[in-house]
C-alpha positions in Angstrom: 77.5 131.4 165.7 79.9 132.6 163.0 80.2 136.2 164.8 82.9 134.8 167.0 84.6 133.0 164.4 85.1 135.5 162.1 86.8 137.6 164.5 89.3 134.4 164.6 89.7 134.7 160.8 90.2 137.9 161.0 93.2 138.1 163.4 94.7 135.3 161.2 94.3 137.7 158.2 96.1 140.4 160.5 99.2 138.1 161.2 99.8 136.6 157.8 103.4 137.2 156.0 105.2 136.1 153.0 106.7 133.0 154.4 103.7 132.0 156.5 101.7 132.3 153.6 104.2 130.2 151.7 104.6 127.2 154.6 100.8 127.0 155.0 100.1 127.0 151.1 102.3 123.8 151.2 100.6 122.4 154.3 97.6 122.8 152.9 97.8 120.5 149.8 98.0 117.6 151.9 94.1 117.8 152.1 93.7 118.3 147.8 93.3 115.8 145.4 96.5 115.6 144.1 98.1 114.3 147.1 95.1 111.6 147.4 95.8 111.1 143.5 99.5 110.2 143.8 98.9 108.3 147.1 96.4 106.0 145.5 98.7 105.6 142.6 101.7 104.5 144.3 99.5 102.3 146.6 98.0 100.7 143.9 100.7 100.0 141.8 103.9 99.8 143.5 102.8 98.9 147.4 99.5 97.7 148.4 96.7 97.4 145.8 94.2 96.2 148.6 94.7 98.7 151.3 94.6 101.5 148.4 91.1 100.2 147.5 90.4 100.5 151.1 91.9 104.0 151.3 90.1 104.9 147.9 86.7 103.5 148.9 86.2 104.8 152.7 87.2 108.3 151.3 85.1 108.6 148.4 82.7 107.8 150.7 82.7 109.8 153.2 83.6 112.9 150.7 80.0 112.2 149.4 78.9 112.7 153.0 81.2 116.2 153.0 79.5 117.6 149.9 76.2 116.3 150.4 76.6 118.3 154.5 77.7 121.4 152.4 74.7 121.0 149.7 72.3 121.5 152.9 74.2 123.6 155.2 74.8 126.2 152.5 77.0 128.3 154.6 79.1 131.0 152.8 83.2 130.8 153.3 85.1 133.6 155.0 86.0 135.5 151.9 82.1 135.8 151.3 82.3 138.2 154.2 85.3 140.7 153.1 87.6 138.4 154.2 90.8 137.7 151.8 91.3 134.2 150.4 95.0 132.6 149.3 94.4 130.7 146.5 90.9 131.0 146.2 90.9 129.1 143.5 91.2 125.8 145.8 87.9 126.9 148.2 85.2 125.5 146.2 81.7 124.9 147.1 80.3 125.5 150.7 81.9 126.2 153.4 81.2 123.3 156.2 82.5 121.0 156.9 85.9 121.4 155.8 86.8 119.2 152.9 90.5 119.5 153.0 90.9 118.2 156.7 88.3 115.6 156.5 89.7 114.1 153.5 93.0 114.2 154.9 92.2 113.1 158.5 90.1 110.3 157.0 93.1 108.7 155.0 95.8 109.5 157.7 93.3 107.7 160.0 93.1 104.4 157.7 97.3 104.5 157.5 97.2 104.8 161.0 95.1 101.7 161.8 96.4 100.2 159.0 100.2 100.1 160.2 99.7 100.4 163.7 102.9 102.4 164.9 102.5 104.8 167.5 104.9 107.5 165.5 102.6 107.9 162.3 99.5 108.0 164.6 101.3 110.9 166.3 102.2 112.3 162.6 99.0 112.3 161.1 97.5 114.0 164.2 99.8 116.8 164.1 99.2 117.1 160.5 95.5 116.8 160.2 95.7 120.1 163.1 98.2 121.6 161.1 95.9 121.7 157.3 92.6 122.8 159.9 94.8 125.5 160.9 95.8 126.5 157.6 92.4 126.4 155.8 91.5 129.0 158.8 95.5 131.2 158.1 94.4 131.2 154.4 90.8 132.3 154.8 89.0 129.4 153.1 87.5 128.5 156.4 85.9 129.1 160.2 86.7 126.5 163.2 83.8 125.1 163.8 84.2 124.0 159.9 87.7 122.4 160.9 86.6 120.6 164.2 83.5 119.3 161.9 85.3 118.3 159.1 88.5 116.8 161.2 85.6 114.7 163.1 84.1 113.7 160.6 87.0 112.0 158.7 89.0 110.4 161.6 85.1 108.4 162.3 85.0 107.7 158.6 88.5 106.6 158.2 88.5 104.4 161.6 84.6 103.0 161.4 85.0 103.0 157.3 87.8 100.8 157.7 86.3 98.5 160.3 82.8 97.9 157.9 85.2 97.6 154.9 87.0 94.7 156.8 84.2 92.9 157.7 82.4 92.9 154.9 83.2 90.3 152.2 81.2 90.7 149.6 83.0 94.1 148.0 81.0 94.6 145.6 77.9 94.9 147.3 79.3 97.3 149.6 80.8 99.3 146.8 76.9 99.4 144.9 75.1 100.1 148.0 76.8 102.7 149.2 76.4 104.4 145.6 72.4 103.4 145.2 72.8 105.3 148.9 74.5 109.1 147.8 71.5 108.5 144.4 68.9 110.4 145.5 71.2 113.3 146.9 72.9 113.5 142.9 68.8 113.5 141.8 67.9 116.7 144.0 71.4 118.4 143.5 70.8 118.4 140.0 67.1 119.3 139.8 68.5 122.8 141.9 71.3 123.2 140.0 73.5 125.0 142.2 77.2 125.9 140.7 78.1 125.3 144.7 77.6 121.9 144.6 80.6 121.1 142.1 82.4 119.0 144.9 79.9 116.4 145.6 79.3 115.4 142.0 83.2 115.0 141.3 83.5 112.6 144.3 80.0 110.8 143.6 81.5 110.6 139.8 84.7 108.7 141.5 82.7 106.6 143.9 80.7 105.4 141.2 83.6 104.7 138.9 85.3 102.4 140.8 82.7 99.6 140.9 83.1 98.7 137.4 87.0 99.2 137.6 86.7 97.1 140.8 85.1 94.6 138.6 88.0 94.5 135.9 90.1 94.2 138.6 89.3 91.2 139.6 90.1 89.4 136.4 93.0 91.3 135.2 94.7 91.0 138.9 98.7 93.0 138.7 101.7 91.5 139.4 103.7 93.3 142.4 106.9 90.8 141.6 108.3 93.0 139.0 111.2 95.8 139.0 111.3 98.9 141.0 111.4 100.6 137.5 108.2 99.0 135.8 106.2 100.0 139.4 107.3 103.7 139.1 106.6 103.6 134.8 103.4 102.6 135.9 102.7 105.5 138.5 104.5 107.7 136.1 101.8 106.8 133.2 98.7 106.5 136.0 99.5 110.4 137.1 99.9 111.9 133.5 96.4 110.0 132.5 94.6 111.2 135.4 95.9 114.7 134.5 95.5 114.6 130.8 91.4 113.1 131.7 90.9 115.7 134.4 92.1 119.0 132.7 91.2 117.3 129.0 87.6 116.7 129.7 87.4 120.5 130.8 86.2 121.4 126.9 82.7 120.0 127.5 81.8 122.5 129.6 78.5 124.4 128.3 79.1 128.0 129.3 76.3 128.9 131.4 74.6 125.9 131.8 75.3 124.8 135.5 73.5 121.5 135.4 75.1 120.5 132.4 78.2 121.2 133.7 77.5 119.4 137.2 77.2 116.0 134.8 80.5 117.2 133.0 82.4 117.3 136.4 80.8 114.1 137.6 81.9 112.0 134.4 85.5 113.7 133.7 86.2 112.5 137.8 84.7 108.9 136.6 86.4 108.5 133.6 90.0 109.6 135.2 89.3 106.7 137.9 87.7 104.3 135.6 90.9 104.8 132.9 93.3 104.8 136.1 92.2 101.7 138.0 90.6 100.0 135.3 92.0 100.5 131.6 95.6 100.9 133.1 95.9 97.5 134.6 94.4 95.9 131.6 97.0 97.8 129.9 99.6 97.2 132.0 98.6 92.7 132.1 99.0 92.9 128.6 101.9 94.6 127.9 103.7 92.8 130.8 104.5 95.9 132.7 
């Protein structure tokens, strides 16, 4: 299966230069979390808190599904077969399906539906071909992890967003679909795999924003303020998330994978639960 592929990857390797690298590196961080980080944050605080939940929720989601796919599939990324990596650093875990261009085409696919104009449909098509194409340029993946992981997050964006419609009762949703990815977090951390980083950080987010879901609901933001008080408040969300994310990184145990699999799964749930649920508490008291 992979023979052909990596004869792809390899002609990509063959044609890379200095500003192709460059454009591609850019293109590519529309599929990591800090993109999806600043999105939700400006959603949630300056736009649309309710179509950020949405955005958040149906992501998470089907993140869990990416990370629980790579868990099994176990297959080995390009650079695991003498094929050079740019910025290795952001190919972690498994290999398929891609994570980059599913999480991308899943929350390009929820704006899409969401504000229905046939421009940004066209936009966020081109783009979710455009980070495939550059997690195979920078050798992090093969196609058939890029068709897979595209797939996958346009039908978890679109059929996401229709079940989180319909469904009223949020919370429910929101516990179910946790109590769901449970048993998967159970077996991942009896094995103890170092791989299998990714699915704990998004299973560590998915869980985290029931109870900040929760606080939500009674500490509810006001949108009718200033421009300036809805960008302080982005401004403060991002440098929290940060200062949680990197902060946290001194518990790790050195050598101790399944410790550090917990670690990973409670510094992402603390940076969401402080983000979405301390800041607006914050933020209703303070008047801000």
């Amino acid at each position: 299966m992979f023979g052909n592929e990596i004869e792809i990857i390899r002609a990509l390797e063959g044609a890379r230069t200095e500003f192709l690298n460059g454009l591609f590196q850019v293109i590519t961080l529309l599929g990591e979390d800090i993109v999806m980080v600043l999105l939700i944050a400006v959603l949630y605080f300056a736009i649309d808190k309710r179509l950020a939940q949405k955005l958040f929720f149906v992501s998470m989601a089907g993140m869990c599904v990416n990370g629980a796919l790579k868990n099994i599939a176990k297959v080995p990324r390009p650079f695991a077969r003498g094929i050079s990596c740019v910025r290795e650093s952001t190919a972690t875990g498994y290999a398929f399906p891609s994570g980059h261009t599913q999480v991308f085409a899943s929350w390009s696919s929820i704006l899409a539906r969401h504000y229905k104009r046939i421009w940004l449909t066209v936009a966020c098509v081109v783009c979710i071909v455009l980070v495939a194409f550059s997690r195979m340029y920078l050798g992090a993946h093969y196609l058939s992890d890029v068709i897979v992981g595209g797939v996958i997050g346009a039908g978890c964006g679109v059929l996401g967003s229709i079940l989180y419609d319909r469904v009223q009762n949020k919370l429910m949703l929101f516990s179910i679909t946790a109590a769901v990815f449970l048993p998967l977090l159970v077996w991942f951390t009896v094995e103890g795999n170092e791989h299998f980083e990714d699915f704990f950080k998004f299973y560590g987010m998915l869980a985290a924003f029931i109870p900040a879901y929760i606080i939500d609901t009674k500490f509810p933001l006001d949108y009718n303020v200033p421009v300036w008080k809805k960008c302080l408040r982005v401004l403060i969300v991002l440098l929290i998330a940060l200062g949680v994310k990197e902060g946290l990184k001194v518990l790790y145990v050195d050598g101790n994978v399944r410790v550090n699999l917990i670690i990973d799964m409670v510094r992402y749930a603390f940076m969401i639960f402080a983000c979405l649920g301390i800041c607006p508490i914050v933020f209703k008291k303070i008047k801000l």
